[in-house]
One Martini backbone bead per residue (centre of mass of N, CA, C, O) as a GRO file, in nm:
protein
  324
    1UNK     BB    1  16.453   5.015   9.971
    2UNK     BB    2  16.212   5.098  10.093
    3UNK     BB    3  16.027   5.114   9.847
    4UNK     BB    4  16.061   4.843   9.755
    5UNK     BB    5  15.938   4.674  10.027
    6UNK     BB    6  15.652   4.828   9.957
    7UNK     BB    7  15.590   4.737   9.684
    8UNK     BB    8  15.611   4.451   9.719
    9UNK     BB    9  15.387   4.399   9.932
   10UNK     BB   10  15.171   4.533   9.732
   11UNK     BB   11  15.248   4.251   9.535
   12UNK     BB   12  15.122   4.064   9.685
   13UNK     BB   13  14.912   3.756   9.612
   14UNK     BB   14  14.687   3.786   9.829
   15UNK     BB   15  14.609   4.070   9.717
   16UNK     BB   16  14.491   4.166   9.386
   17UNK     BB   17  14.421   4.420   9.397
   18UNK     BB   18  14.644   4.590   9.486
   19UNK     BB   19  14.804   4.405   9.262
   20UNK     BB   20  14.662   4.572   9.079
   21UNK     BB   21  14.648   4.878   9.117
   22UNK     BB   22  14.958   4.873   9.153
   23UNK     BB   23  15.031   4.864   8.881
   24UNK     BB   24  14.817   5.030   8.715
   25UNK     BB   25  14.841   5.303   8.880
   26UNK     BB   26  15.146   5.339   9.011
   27UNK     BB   27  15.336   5.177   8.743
   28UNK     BB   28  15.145   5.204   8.454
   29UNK     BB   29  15.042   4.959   8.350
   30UNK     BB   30  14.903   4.741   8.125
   31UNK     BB   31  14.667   4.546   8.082
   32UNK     BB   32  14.839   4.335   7.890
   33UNK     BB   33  14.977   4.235   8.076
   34UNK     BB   34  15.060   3.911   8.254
   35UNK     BB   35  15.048   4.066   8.556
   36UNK     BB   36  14.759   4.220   8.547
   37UNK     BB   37  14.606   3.947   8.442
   38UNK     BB   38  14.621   3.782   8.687
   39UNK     BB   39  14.523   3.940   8.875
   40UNK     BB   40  14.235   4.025   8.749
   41UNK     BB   41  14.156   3.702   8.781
   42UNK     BB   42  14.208   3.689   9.115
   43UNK     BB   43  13.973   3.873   9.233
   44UNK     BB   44  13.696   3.700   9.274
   45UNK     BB   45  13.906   3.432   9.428
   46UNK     BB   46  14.084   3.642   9.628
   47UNK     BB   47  14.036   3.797   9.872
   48UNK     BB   48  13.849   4.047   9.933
   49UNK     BB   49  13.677   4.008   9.726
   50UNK     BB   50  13.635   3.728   9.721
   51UNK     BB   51  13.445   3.728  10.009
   52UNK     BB   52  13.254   3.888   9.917
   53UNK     BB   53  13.122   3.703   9.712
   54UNK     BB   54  13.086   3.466   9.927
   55UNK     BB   55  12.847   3.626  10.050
   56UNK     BB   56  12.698   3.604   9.819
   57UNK     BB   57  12.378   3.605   9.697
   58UNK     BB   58  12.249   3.438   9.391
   59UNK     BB   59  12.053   3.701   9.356
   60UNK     BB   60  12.280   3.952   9.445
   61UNK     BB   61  12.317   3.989   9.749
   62UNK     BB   62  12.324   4.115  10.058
   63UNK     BB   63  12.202   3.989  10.407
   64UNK     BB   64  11.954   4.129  10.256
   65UNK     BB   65  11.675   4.193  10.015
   66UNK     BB   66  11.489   4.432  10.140
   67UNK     BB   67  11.796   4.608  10.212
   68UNK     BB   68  12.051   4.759  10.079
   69UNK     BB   69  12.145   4.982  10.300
   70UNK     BB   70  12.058   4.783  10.485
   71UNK     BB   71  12.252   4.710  10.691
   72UNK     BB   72  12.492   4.884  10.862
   73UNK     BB   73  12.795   4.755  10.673
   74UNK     BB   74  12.622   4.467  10.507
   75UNK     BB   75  12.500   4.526  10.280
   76UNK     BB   76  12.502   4.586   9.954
   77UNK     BB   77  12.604   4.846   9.895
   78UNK     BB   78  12.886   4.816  10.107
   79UNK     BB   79  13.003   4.597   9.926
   80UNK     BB   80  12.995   4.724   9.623
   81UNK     BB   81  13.208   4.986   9.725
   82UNK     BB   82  13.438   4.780   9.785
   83UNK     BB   83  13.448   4.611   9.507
   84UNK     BB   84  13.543   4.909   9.351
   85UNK     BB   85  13.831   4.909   9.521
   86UNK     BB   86  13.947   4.644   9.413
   87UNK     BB   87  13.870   4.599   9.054
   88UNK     BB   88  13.643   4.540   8.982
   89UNK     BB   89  13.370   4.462   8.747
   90UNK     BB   90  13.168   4.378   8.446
   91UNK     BB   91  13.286   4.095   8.384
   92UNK     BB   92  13.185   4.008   8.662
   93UNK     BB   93  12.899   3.845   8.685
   94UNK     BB   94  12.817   3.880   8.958
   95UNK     BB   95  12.831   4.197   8.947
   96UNK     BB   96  12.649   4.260   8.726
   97UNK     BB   97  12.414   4.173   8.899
   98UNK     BB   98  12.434   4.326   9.124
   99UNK     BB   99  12.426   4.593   8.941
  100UNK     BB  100  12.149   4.565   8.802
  101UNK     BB  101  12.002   4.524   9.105
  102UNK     BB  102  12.083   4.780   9.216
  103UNK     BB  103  11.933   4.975   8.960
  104UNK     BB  104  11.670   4.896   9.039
  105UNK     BB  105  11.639   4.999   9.319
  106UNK     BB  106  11.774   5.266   9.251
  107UNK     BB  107  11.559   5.504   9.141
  108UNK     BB  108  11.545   5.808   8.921
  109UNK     BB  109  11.479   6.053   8.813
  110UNK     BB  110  11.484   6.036   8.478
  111UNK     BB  111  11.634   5.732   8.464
  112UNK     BB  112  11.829   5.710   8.700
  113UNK     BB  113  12.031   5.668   8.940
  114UNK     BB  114  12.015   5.723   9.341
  115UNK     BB  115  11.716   5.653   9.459
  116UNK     BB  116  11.431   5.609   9.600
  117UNK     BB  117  11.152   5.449   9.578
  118UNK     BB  118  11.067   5.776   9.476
  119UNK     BB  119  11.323   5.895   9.319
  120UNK     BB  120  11.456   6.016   9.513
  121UNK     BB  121  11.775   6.201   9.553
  122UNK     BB  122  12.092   6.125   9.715
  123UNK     BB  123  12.423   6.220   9.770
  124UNK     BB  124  12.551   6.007   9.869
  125UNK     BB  125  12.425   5.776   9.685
  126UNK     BB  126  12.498   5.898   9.431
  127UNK     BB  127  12.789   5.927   9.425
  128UNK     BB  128  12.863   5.640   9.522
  129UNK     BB  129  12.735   5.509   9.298
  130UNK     BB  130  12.860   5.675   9.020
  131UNK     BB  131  13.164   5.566   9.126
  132UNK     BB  132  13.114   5.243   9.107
  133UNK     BB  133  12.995   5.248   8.840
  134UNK     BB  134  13.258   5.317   8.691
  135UNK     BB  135  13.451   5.121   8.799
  136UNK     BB  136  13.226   4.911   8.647
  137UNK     BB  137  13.186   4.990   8.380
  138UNK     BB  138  12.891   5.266   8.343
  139UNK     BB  139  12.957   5.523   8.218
  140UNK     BB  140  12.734   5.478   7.932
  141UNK     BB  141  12.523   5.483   8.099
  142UNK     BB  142  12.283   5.631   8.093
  143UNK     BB  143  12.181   5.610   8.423
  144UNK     BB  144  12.459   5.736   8.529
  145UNK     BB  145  12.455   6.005   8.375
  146UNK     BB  146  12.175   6.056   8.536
  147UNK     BB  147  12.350   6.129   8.788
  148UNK     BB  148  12.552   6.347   8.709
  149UNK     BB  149  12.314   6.556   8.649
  150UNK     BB  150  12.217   6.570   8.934
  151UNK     BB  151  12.481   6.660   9.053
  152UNK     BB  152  12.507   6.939   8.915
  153UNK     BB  153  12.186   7.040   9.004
  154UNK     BB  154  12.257   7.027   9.313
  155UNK     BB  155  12.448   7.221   9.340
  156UNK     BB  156  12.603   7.472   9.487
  157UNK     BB  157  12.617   7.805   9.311
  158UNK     BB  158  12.947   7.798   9.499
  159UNK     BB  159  12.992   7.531   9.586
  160UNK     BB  160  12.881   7.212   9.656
  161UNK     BB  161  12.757   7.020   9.920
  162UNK     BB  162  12.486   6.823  10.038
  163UNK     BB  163  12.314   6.546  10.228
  164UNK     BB  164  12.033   6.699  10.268
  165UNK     BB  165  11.946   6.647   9.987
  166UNK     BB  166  11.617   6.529   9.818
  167UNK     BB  167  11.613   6.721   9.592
  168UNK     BB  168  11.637   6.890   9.253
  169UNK     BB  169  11.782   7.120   9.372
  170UNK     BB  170  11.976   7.269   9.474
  171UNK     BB  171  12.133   7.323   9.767
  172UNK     BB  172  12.107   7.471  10.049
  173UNK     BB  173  12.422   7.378  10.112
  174UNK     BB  174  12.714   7.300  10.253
  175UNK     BB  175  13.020   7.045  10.331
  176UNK     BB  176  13.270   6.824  10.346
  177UNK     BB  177  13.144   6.576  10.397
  178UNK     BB  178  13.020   6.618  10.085
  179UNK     BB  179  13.244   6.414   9.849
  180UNK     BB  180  13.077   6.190   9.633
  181UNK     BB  181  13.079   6.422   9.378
  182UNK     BB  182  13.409   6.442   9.344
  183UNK     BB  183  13.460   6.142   9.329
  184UNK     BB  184  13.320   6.070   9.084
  185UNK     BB  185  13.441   6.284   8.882
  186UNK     BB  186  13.723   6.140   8.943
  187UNK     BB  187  13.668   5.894   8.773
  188UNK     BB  188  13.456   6.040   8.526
  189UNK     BB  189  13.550   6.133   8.223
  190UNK     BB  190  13.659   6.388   8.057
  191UNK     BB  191  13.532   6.335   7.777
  192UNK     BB  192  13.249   6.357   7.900
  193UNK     BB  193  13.257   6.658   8.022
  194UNK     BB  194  13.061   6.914   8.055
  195UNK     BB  195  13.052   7.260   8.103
  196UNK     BB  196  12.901   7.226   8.375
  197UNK     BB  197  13.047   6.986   8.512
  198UNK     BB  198  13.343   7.171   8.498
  199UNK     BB  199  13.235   7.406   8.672
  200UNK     BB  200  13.132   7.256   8.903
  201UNK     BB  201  13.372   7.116   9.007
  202UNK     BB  202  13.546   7.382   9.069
  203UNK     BB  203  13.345   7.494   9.275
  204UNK     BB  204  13.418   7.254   9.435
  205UNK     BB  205  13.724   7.267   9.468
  206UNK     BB  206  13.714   7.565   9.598
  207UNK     BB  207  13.572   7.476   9.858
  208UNK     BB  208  13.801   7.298   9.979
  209UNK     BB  209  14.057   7.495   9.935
  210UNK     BB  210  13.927   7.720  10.126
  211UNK     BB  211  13.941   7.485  10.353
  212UNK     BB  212  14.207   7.282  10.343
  213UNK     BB  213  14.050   7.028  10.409
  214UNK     BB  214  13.985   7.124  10.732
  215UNK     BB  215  13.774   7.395  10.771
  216UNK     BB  216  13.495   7.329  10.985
  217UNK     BB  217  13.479   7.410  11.241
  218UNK     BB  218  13.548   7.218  11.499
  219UNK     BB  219  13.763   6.978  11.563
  220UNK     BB  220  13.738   6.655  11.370
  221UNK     BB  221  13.927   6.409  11.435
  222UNK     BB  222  13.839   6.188  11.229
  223UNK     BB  223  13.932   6.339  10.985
  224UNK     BB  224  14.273   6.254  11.073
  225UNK     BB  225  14.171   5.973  11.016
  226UNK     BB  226  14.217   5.636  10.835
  227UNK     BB  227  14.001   5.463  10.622
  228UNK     BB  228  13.875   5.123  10.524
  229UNK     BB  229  13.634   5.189  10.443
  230UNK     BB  230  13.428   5.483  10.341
  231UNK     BB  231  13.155   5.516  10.277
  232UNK     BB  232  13.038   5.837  10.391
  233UNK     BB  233  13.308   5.928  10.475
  234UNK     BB  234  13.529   6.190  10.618
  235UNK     BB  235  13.859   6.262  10.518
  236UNK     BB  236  14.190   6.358  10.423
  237UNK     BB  237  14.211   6.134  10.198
  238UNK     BB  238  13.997   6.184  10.052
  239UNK     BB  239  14.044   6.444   9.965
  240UNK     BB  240  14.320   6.405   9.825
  241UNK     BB  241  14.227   6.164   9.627
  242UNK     BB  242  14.022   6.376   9.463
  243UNK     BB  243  14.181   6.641   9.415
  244UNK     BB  244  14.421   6.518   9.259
  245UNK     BB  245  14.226   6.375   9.039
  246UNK     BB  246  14.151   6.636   8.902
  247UNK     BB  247  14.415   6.838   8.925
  248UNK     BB  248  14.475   6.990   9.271
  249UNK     BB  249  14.784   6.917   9.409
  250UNK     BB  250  14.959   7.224   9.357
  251UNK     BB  251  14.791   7.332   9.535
  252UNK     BB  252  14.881   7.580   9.812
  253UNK     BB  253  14.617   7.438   9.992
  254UNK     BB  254  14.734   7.154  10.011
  255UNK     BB  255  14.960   7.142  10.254
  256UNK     BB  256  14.852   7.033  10.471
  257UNK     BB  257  14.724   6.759  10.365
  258UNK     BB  258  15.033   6.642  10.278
  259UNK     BB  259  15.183   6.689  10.565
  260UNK     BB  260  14.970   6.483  10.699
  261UNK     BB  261  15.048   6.262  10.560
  262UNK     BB  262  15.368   6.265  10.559
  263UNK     BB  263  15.359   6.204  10.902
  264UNK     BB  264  15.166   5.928  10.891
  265UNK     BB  265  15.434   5.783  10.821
  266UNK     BB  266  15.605   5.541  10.842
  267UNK     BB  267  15.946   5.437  10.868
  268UNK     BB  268  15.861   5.163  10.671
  269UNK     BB  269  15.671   5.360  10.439
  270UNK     BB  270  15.408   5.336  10.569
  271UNK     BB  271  15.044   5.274  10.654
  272UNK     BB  272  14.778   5.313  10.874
  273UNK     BB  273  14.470   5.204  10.998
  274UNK     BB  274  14.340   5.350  11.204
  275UNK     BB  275  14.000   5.318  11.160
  276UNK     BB  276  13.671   5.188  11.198
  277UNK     BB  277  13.362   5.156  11.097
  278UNK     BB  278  13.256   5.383  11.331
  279UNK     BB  279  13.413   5.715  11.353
  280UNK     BB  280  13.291   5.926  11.606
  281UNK     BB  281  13.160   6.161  11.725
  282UNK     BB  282  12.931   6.345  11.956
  283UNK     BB  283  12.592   6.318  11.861
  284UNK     BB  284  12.693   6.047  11.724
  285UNK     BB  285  12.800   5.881  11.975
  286UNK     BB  286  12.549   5.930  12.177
  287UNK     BB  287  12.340   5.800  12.004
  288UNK     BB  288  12.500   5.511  12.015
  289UNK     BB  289  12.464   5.468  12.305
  290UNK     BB  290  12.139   5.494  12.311
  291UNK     BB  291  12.167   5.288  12.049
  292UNK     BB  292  12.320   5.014  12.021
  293UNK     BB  293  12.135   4.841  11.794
  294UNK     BB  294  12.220   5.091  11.603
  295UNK     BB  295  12.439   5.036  11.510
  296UNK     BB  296  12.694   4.968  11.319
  297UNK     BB  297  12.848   4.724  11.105
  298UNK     BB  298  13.109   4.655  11.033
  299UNK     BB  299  13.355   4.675  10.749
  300UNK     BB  300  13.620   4.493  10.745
  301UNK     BB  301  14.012   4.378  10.646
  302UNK     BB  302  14.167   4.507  10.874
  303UNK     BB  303  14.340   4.642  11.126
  304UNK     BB  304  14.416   4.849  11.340
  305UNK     BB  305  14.719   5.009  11.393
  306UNK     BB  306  14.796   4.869  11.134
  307UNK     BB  307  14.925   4.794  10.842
  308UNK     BB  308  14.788   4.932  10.504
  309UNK     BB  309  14.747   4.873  10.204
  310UNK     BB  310  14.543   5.059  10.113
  311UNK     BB  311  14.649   5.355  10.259
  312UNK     BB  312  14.909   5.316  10.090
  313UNK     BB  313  14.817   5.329   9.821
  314UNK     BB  314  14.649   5.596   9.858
  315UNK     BB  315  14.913   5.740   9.937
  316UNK     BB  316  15.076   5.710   9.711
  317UNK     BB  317  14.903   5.835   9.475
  318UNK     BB  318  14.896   6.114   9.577
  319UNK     BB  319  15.183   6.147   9.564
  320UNK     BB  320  15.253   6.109   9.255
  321UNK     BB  321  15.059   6.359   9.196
  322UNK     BB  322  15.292   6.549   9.305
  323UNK     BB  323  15.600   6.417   9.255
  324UNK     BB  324  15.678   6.473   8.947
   0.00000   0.00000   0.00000
């Protein structure tokens, strides 16, 4: 009855993205169903998606025009990464123009996308842009591909990547926070994988399985609290729901990470939003405090400390893929 009551929950027609992602990911609907259609007709006018449309300027910008990125995180980026988390598609016309002026925006060398104005790519912005593009439908767009080719190419040659790559070559280290490029890869379809593309993810997924997806340098606490937007940041459900969707569910260095996540399920079967960003510690929690007018503007959508559809379809999707 529990199972069922939270099923309902999440199929509640308030928001079509959940009630479209729960049908088609949770219970394995059919794009054809006439109730899968339904939702998925509802996700541009109604709900979290209506909403972000709903700000969208007609030349198909958010909050400023001329940066993309800034301010974080009501700006263009932050809006499209969220909009991709809903359902949205390049169906929906607003959509694909905006992700048309996305890619325009930030040209990668090569010819692909997730670069700054002079063509150099960053690993959060390239890997967070080629996940988005591919569930917005840009798999096969030659632009999305060159994304993925040089996230195979700036990898770290034992697996992993850093934030801090700004050039063409491997990354210089490796750290969990950089989990962007592992997390598009999983959204990527199998049958496009490379030999090298498959090589890399593996070196990617045993750096993570090797520190059980949360062990590096001393603990840091927001790491353990589940977030939505997550924007560039991480926490242990983005690693869950990364390597379980590669494969790596059934893996035993998993298992403290799915520990955590089944503790801090709700008796009602629920998960809460933890906090919403920036949820910082640190000396960037100092930093912030010392230029209080450059923090960044939240993009929230639920409440924190409260029932969260998002966090529980994402906690029950990664349950899904280990208790088969």
């Amino acid at each position: 009855m529990k199972e069922k009551k939270v099923l309902d929950w999440l199929l509640e027609e308030d928001q079509p993205s959940i009630r479209y992602r729960t049908l088609t990911e949770l219970l394995g609907r059919p794009e054809t169903d006439p109730e899968v259609r339904e939702a998925r007709g509802e996700i541009p006018v109604r709900g979290w998606a209506g909403d972000i449309l709903a700000r969208r300027d007609p030349a198909g910008w958010w909050f400023r025009e001329k940066n993309f990125y800034s301010p974080k995180y009501v700006s263009t980026n932050w809006n499209l990464l969220a909009l991709s988390d809903l359902g949205a598609t390049r169906r929906i016309p607003e959509v694909r123009a905006s992700c048309e002026l996305w890619m325009e925006r930030s040209p990668l060398k090569g010819g692909g996308v997730g670069g700054n104005s002079n063509g150099n790519g960053h690993l959060c912005y390239t890997g967070n842009m080629a996940r988005a593009l591919t569930r917005f439908g840009y798999g096969d767009d030659p632009r999305v591909r060159k994304a993925f080719e040089w996230l195979v190419s700036t990898s770290h040659p034992k697996g992993g990547w850093t934030c801090w790559n700004y050039g063409d070559g491997p990354a210089p280290g490796r750290n969990l926070d950089s989990w962007e490029a592992l997390s598009a890869f999983a959204v990527y379809p199998r049958t496009k994988w490379t030999a090298a593309m498959t090589d890399c993810i593996d070196r990617g997924a045993q750096y993570y399985l090797e520190h059980e997806l949360h062990r590096q340098g001393a603990r840091y606490e927001p790491w353990y609290r589940f977030h939505w937007p997550v924007h560039y940041y991480y926490d242990l459900l983005v690693g869950l729901e990364t390597l379980t969707a590669l494969g790596y569910g059934n893996d035993p260095r998993m298992r403290f990470a799915l520990e955590h996540l089944r503790k801090k399920r709700r008796p009602d079967g629920r998960w809460n939003l933890d906090a919403v960003h920036p949820d910082v510690e640190g000396s960037t929690a100092r930093w912030f405090l010392e230029h209080p007018k450059d923090r960044p503007i939240p993009l929230s959508f639920e409440l924190p400390a409260q029932p969260s559809k998002m966090i529980t379809l994402r906690a029950l999707l990664v349950l899904s893929r280990v208790e088969t």
